[in-house]
GUGU-47626 format. One record per residue (C-alpha): residue number from 1; chain; y, x, z. Coordinates in steps of 0.5 Angstrom, whole numbers, padded with zeros to 4 digits. Layout:
{NUM, A, {Y, X, Z}} ...
***
This chain:
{1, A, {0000, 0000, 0000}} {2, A, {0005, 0007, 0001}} {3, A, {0003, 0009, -0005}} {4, A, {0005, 0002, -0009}} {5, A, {0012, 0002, -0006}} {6, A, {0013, 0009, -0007}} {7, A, {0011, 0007, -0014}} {8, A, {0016, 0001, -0015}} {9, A, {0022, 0005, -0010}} {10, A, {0020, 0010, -0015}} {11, A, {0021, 0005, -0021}} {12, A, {0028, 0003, -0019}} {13, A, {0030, 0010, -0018}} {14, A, {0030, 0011, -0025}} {15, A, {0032, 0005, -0027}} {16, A, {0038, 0006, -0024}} {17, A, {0039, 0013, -0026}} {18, A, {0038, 0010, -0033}} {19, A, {0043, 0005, -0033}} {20, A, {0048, 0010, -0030}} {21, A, {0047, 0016, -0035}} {22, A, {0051, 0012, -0040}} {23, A, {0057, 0011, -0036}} {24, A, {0062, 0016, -0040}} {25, A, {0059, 0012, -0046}} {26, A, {0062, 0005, -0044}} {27, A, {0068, 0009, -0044}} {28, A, {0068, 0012, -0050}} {29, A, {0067, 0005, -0053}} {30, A, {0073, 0002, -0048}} {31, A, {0078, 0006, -0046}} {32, A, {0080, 0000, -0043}} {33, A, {0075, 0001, -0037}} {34, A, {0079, 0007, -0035}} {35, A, {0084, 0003, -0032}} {36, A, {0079, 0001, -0026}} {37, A, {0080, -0005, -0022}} {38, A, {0086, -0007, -0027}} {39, A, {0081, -0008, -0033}} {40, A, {0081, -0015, -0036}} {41, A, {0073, -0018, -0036}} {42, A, {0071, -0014, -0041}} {43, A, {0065, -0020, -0043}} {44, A, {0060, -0015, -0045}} {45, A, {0055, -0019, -0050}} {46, A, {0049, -0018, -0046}} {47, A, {0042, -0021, -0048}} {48, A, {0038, -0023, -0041}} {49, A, {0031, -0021, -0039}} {50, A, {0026, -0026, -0041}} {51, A, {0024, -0031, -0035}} {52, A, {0018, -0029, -0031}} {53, A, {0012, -0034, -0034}} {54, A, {0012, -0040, -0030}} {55, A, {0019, -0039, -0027}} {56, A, {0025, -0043, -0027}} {57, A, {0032, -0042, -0024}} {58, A, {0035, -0047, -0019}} {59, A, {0041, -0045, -0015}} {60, A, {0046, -0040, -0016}} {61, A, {0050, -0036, -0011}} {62, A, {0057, -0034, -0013}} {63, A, {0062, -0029, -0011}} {64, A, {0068, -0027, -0016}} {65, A, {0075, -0024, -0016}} {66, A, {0081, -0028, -0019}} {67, A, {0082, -0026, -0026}} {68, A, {0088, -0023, -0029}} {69, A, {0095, -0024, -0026}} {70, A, {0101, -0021, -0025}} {71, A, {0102, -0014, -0021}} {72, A, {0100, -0016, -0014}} {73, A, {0108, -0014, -0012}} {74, A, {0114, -0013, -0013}} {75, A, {0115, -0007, -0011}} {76, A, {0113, -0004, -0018}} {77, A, {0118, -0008, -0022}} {78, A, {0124, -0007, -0017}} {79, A, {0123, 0001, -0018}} {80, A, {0122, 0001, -0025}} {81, A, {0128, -0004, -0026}} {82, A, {0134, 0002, -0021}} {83, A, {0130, 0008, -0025}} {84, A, {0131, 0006, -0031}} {85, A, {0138, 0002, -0030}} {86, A, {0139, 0009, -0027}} {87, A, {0137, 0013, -0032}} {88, A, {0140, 0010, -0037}} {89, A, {0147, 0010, -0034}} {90, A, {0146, 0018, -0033}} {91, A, {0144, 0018, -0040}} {92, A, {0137, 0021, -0038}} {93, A, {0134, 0016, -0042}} {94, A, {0129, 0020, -0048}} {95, A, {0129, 0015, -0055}} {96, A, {0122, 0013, -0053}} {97, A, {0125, 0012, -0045}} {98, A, {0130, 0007, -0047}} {99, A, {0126, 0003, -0052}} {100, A, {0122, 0002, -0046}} {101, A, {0127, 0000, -0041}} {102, A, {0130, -0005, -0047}} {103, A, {0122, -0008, -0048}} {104, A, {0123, -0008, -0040}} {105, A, {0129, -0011, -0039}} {106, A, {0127, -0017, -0043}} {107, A, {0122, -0018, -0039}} {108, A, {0123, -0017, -0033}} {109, A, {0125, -0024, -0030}} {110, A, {0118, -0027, -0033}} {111, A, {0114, -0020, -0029}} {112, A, {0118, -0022, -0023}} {113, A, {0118, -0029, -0023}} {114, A, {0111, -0028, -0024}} {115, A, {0109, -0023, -0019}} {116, A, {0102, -0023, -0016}} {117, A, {0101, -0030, -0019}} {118, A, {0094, -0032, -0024}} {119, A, {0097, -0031, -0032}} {120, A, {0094, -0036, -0038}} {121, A, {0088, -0029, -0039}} {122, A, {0085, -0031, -0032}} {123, A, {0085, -0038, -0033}} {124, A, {0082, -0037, -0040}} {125, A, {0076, -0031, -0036}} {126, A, {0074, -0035, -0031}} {127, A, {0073, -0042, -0037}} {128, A, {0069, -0036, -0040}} {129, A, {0065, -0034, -0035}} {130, A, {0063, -0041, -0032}} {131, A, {0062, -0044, -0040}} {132, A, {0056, -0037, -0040}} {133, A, {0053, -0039, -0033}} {134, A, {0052, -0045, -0035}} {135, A, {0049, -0043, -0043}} {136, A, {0044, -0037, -0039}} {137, A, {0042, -0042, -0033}} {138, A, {0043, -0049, -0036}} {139, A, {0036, -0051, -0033}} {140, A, {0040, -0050, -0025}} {141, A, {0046, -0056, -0028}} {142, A, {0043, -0060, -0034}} {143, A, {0041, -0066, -0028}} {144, A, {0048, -0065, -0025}} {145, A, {0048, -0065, -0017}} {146, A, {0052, -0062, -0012}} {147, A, {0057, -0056, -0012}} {148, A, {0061, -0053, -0007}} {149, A, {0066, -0048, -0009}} {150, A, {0071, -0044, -0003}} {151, A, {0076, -0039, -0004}} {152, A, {0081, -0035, 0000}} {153, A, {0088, -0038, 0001}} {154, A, {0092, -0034, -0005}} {155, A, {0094, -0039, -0011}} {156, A, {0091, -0033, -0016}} {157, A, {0084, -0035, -0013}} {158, A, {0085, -0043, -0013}} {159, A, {0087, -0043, -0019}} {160, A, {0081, -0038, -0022}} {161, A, {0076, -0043, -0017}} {162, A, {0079, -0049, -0022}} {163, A, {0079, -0045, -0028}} {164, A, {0072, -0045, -0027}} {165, A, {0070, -0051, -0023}} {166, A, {0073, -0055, -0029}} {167, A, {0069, -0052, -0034}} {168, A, {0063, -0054, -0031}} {169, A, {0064, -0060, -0030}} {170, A, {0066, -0060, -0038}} {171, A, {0059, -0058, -0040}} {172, A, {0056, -0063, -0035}} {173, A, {0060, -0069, -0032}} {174, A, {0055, -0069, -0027}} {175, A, {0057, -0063, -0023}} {176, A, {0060, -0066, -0017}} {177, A, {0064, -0060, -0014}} {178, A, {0068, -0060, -0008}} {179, A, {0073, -0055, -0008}} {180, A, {0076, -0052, -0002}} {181, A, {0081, -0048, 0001}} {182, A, {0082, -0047, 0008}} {183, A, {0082, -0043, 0014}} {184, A, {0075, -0047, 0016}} {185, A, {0071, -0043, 0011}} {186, A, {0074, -0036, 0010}} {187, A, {0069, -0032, 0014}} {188, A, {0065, -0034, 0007}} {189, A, {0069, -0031, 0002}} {190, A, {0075, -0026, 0006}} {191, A, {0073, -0025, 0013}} {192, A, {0079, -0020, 0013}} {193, A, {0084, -0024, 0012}} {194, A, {0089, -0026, 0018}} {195, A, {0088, -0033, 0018}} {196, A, {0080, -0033, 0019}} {197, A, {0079, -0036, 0027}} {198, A, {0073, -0031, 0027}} {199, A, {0075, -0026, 0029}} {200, A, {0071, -0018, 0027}} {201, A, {0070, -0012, 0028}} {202, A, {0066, -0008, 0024}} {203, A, {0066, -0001, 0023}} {204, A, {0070, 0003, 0018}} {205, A, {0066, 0009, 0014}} {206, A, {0068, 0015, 0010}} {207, A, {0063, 0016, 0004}} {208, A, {0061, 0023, 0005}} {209, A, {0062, 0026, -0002}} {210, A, {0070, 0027, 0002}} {211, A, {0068, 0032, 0006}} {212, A, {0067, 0037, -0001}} {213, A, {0073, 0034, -0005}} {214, A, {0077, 0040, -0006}} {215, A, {0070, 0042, -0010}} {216, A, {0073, 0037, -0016}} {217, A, {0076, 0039, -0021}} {218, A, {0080, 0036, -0027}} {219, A, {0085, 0038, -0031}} {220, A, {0091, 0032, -0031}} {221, A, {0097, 0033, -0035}} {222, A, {0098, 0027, -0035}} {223, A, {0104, 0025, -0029}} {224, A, {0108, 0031, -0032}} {225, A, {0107, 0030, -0040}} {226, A, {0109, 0021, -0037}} {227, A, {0116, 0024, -0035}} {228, A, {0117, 0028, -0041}} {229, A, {0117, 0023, -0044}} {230, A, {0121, 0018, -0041}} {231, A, {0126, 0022, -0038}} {232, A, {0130, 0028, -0041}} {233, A, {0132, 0030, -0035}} {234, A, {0130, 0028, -0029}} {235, A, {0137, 0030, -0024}} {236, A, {0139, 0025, -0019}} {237, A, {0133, 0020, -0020}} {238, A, {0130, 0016, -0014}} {239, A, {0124, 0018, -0012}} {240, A, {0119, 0024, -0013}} {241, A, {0116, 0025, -0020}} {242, A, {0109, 0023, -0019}} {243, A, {0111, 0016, -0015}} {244, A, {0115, 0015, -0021}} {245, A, {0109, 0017, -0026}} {246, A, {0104, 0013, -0022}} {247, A, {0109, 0007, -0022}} {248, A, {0109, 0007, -0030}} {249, A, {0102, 0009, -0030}} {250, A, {0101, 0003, -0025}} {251, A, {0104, -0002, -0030}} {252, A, {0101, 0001, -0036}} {253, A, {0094, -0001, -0034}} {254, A, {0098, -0008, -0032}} {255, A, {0100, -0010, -0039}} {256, A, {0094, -0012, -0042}} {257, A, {0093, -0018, -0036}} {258, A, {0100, -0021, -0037}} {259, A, {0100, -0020, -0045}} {260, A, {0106, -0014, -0045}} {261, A, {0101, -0009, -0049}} {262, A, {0105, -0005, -0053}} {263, A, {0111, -0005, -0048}} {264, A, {0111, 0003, -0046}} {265, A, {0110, 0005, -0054}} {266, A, {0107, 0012, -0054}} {267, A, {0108, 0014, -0046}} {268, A, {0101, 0013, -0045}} {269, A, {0097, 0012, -0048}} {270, A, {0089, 0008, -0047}} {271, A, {0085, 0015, -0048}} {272, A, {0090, 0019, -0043}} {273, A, {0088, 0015, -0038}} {274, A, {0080, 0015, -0040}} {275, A, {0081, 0023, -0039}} {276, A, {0083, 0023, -0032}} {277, A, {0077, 0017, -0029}} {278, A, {0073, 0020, -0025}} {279, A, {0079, 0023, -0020}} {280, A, {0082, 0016, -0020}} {281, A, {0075, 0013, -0019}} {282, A, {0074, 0018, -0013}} {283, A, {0080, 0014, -0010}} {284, A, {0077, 0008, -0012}} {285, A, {0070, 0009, -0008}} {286, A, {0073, 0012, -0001}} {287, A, {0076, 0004, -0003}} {288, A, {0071, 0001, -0003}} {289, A, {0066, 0005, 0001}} {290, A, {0071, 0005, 0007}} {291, A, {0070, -0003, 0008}} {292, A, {0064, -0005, 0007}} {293, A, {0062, -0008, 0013}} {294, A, {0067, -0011, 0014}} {295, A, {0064, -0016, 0008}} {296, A, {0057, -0017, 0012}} {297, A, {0060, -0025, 0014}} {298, A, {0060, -0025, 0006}} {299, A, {0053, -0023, 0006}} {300, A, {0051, -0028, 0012}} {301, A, {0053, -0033, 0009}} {302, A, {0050, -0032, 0001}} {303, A, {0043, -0031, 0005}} {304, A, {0044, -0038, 0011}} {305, A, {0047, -0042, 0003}} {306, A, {0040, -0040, 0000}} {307, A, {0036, -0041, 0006}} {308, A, {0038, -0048, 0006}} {309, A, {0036, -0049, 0000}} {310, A, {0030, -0046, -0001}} {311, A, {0028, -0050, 0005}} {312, A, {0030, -0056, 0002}} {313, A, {0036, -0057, 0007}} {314, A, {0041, -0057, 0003}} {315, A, {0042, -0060, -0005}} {316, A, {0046, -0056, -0007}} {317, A, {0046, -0053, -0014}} {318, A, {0050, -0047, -0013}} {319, A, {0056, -0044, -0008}} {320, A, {0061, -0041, -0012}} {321, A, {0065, -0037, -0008}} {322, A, {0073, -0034, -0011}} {323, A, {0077, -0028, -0007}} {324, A, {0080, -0021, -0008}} {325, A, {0078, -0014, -0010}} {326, A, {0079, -0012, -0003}} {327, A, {0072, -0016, -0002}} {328, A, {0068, -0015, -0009}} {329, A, {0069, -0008, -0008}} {330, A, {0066, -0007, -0002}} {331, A, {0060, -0012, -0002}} {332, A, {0058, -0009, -0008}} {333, A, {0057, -0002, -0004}} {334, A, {0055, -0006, 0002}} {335, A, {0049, -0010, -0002}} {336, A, {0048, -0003, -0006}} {337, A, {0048, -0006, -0012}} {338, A, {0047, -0001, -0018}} {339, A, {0046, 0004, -0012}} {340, A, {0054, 0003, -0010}} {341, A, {0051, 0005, -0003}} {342, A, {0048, 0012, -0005}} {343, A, {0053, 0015, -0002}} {344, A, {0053, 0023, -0006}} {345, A, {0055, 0028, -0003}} {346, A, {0057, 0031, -0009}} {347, A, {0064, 0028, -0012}} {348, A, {0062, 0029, -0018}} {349, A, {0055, 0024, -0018}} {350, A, {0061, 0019, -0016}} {351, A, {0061, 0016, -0023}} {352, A, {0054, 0015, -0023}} {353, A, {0053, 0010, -0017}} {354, A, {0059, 0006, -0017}} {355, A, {0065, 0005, -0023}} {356, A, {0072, 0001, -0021}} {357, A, {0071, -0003, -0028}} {358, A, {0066, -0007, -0023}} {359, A, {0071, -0009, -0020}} {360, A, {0077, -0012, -0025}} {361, A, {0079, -0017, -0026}} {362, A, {0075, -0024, -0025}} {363, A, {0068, -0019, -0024}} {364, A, {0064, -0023, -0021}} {365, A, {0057, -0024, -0017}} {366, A, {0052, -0028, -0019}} {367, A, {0045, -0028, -0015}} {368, A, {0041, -0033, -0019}} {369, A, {0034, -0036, -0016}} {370, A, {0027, -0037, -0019}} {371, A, {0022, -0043, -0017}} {372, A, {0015, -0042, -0020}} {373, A, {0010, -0048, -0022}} {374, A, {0005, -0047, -0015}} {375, A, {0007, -0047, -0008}} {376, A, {0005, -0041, -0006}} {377, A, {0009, -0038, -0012}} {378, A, {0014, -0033, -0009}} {379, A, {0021, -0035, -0009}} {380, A, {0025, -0030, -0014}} {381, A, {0033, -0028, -0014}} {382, A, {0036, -0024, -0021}} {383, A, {0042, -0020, -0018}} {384, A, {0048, -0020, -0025}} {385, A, {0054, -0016, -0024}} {386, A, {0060, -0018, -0029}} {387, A, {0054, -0021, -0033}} {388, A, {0050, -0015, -0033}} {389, A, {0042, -0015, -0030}} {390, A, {0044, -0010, -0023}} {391, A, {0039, -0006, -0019}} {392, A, {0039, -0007, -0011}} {393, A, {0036, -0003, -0006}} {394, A, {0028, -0007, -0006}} {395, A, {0021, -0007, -0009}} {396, A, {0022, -0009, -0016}} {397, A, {0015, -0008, -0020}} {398, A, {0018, -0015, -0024}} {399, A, {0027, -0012, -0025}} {400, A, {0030, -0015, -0025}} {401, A, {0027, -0020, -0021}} {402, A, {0027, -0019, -0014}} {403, A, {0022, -0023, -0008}} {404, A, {0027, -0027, -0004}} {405, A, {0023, -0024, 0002}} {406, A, {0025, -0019, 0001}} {407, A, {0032, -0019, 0000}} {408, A, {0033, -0024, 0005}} {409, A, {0029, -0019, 0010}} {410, A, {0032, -0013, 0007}} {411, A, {0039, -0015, 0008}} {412, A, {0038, -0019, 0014}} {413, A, {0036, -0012, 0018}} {414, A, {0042, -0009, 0014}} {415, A, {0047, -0013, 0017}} {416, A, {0045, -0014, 0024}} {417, A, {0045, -0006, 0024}} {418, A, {0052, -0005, 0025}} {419, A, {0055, -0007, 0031}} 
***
């Protein structure tokens, strides 16, 4: 029995590695990627493992960002807006910069009305999504029945939550879906929030590779080349200069979620920031990896759902949750999703457990559950992150399809070890 589990532990060791070893491929095929947890959804058109004979799905459990919105404040705009004023009153303004600032200054109402609000993208994400969960699971809807959806108190996330519940219940009128936003179900999909009556206090964590960071090594130009660009001199400015080169990077990476593409011309450009992904996704997964206990309630609450309809206590097709990228992030690393928990402690193997374009815009979560014909046929669950079939941290000699048992076990232990 060792023996066979080393096997299939074995099995999902190279799984993993060979659905990592492509990861600068992706980018190469979109640059876009780059740009981490700014990236629109990128739908990539995955076909899914076939059913296991005998199989069929019957609930869903859901968790996903909000889809495409403006910067999250206005700071961003509020600095951009008195440095490019100042330089062009000092006259420090190359052509390039000043064609920025007008292509700026034309939008800077809408950027500034609109800060952290969800734009017609992420509406049009989450219709997306949902039209495709229906399309690959249609066996879990086609009778309708009852959902329930939550989200965190943010307008971006409400919005995105009804986005997607509408086009569920467009696909099948049937579909009854309760839709809340409230302090009473907080702890389900963002147990951080102030606002959450249960209060937690879990421990923060270092990923270890952080200890060897001075040993990464990359050769970045891009901040100074940015200034250059957009500044013939850069006297009497506010700010230092990488402040001011992150700012513009920052709205860069932005553009594409609030349909500015082409703002900034040729300051940067899409393969630039290609080139220095894996420092900015270091970064990224000290982000991610510091916090993920604290998501043990988002956890808890997908496995206490799915018990109860396993158990025939609850009817529900499926709960749908909508929150940020403070929690997808994190969840991930926690549940070990494509070995996000691997925790090298070379920066360089960074880029093959955990990529931030899993946590852009309207990345998503969705753990989708198997009957078979027979009683004694083991409940299966098939992990998809962002629509693609994703490894966890389990025995899987039928991935990707994983024993409920086991997930439920495996977690379960997971989550009551941390105190």
């Amino acid at each position: 029995m060792k023996k066979a589990l080393t096997t299939v532990l074995l099995m999902v060791l190279t799984i993993t590695a060979g659905a990592q070893t492509n990861v600068l491929e992706q980018l190469n095929e979109n640059p876009q990627k780059a740009y981490g947890n700014d990236c629109p959804y990128p739908f990539d058109n995955t076909k899914l493992t076939k059913t296991p004979k005998g199989y069929k799905p019957f609930y869903i459990s859901h968790y996903a960002r909000h889809g495409s919105r403006y910067y999250w404040n206005d700071k961003l705009y509020k600095e951009l807006d008195t440095l490019l004023n100042t330089a062009h009153d000092k006259h420090q303004l190359t052509a390039e910069g000043e064609a920025f600032r007008s292509r700026f200054m034309a939008a800077k109402q809408e950027l500034t009305t609109g800060v952290s609000e969800l734009t017609q993208l992420g509406w049009e994400q989450h219709q997306r999504i949902a039209r495709i969960m229906y399309n690959n699971f249609p066996q879990v809807f086609k009778k309708g029945g009852d959902v329930l959806a939550i989200a965190s108190l943010s307008g971006r996330c409400v919005i995105s939550m009804s986005a997607f519940c509408q086009e569920l219940v467009q696909c099948n009128p049937n579909i009854e879906i309760r839709e809340q936003s409230s302090r009473f179900t907080l702890d389900g999909v963002v147990p951080t929030d102030g606002q959450n009556p249960v209060k937690h206090r879990f421990p923060r964590v270092r990923p270890r590779f952080e200890k060897n960071r001075d040993k990464f090594k990359i050769a970045n130009t891009l901040h100074d080349d940015i200034i250059k660009r957009v500044f013939t001199s850069t006297e009497g400015l506010p700010g230092n200069l990488h402040h001011i080169s992150s700012n513009l990077i920052n709205l860069y990476t932005s553009l594409p979620n609030i349909g500015h593409q082409g703002m900034m011309g040729n300051i940067i450009t899409d393969k630039e920031i290609a080139e220095q992904w894996e420092a900015s996704n270091l970064g990224s997964y000290s982000w991610v990896f510091g916090p993920q206990y604290q998501m043990i309630p988002i956890l808890q609450d997908i496995i206490r759902k799915a018990d109860n309809v396993i158990s025939g206590r609850s009817d529900r097709l499926a709960d749908l949750r909508f929150g940020h990228d403070t929690c997808i992030g994190p969840l991930t690393v926690l549940m070990g999703i494509n070995g996000a928990d691997r925790d090298p402690e070379d920066p360089y193997e960074v880029k093959n457990c955990y990529q931030n374009w899993q946590t852009c815009k309207a990345s998503n979560i969705q753990l989708v559950f198997y009957r078979g014909k027979k009683q004694s046929d083991p409940i299966l669950v098939k992990c998809l992150l962002n629509g693609n079939e994703a490894t966890l941290p389990l025995p899987a000699d039928l991935f990707p399809y994983y024993r409920w048992a086991d997930f439920q076990q495996f977690y379960t232990a997971r989550c009551d070890s941390i105190k």
